[in-house]
N, C-alpha and C positions, 0 to 999 in steps of 0.2 A: 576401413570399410571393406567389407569381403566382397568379393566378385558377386555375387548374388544379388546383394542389397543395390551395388551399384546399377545392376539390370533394373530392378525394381524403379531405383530415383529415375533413371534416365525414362523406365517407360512413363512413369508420373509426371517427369515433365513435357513428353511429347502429350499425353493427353489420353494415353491410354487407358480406358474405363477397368481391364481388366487388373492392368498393374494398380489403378488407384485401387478397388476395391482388397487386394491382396493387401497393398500396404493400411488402409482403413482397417482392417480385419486382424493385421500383425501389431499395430502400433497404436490404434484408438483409443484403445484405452490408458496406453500410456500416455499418450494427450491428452486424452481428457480430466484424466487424476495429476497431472502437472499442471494445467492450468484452472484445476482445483484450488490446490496444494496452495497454488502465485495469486490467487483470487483473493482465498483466505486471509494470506501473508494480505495481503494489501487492505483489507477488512481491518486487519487489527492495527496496521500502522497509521493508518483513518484515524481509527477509533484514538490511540494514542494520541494522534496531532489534535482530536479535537476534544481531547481531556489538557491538556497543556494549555492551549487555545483560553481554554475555560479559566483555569487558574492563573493565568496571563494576566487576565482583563480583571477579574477578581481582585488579583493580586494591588492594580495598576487601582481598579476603583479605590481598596482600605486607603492607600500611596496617597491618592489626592483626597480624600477624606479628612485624613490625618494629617496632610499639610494644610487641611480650610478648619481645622477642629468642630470638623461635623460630629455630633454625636458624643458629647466631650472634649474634653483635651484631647488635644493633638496625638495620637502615638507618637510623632517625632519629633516633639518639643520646638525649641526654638533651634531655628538652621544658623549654624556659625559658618562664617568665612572667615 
């Protein structure tokens, strides 16, 4: 961190309005399009968990379907031990 920047945090953390706004002014937007960017990212890993979620339970419905031979024969025949 260059001597600069360090002025700037230090004034940000005493509370100084002018250092905040210099840093708001230098750095906002790069905050703001990262926690775009990580918003996004977490939209789509949602969206994945509850497409799996989906096919899970799907999956798990045919599963016991097939072992009650709803709908026909069983897809899994008879269970050997």
């Amino acid at each position: 961190m260059t001597e600069p920047e360090e002025i700037l945090i230090a004034g940000c953390v005493k509370g100084e309005k002018a250092r905040w706004d210099e840093f708001v002014q230098q750095y906002g937007s790069l905050v703001y399009h990262t926690t775009y960017k990580n918003l996004k990212m977490m939209a789509k890993v949602e969206a994945l968990r509850q497409a799996e979620l989906v096919l899970i339970r799907g999956n798990l419905n045919n599963d016991l379907r097939a072992r009650r031979g709803i709908g026909g024969v069983g897809k899994l025949g008879k269970l050997r031990w």
